[in-house]
N, C-alpha and C positions, 0 to 999 in steps of 0.2 A: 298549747297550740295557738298559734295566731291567725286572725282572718281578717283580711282586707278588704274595707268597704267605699264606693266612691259616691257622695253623697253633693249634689249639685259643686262641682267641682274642686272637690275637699278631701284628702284620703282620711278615712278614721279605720287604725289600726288597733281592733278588739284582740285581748286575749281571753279565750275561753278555757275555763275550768267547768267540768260539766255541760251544764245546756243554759247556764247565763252567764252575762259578761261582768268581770271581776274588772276591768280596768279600761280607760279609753286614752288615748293619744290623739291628739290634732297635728298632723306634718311632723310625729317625733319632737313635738315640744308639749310638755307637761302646764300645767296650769300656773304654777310657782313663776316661770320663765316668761310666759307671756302677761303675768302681771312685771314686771320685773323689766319687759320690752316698754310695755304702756306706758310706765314710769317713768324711764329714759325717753321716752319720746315727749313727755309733760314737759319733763324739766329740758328738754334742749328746747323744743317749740315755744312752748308756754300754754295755758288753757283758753286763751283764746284765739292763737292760730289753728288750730287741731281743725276745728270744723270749717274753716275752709280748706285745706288742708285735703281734708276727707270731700272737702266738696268737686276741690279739682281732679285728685284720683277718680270719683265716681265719674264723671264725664269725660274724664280720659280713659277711661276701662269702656265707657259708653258706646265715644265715637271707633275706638277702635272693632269691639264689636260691630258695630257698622257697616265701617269697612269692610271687615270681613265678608259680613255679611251680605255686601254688594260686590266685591268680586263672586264668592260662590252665586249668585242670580246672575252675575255676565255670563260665569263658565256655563252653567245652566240654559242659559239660552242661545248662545254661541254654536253647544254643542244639538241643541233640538232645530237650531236651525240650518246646523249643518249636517242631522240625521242620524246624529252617533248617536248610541247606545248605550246610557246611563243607569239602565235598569239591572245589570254585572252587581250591583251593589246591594239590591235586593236579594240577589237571589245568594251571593253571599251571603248577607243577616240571617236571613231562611235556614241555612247549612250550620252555620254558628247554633244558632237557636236550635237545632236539632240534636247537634251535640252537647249542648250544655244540657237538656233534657238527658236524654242518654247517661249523661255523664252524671247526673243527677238521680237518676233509678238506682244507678249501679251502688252509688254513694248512701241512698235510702237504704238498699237492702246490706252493705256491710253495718250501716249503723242499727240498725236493726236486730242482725245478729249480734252484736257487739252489749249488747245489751243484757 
């Protein structure tokens, strides 16, 4: 059985045997491969380009966060100041979260019996 997990922006794809995890994946690529990426990225770059490198990805991943981040406060306020109704969102989550419960009892009690 495999279970999917999203962990600060990251899928890690557990397969479980029993009730621990025998195996991890990062995005479907195994440990071997991302050494194996590192590597090729040494040897085209070199080891002293990388950390700028990494330096400019991080402040590009930054500002764009940003951005984003300052459009959703326009639309945010755009919308409080033209009176619409952004609270639809809550009250979805609310419904969500009441089914994942639900759906989580129902799941408790097959594993349960299953035992």
């Amino acid at each position: 059985m495999l279970r999917a997990l999203r962990f600060r922006r990251a899928f890690f794809i557990f397969h479980l045997s029993s009730h621990y995890i025998c195996c991890m994946h990062f995005l479907f690529i195994s440990g071997g491969e991302i050494f194996f990426i590192l590597f090729i990225v040494v040897m085209v770059f070199g080891a002293d380009k990388i950390p700028g490198i990494a330096k400019g990805l991080g402040k590009g991943m930054r500002q764009l966060r940003d951005a984003t981040d300052d459009i959703k406060r326009e639309i945010q306020k755009t919308a409080d100041k033209q009176g619409i109704d952004t609270d639809f969102t809550k009250d979805i989550r609310k419904e969500l979260d009441e089914v994942k419960k639900n759906v989580d009892e129902v799941t408790g009690a097959v594993k349960r019996s299953t035992k």
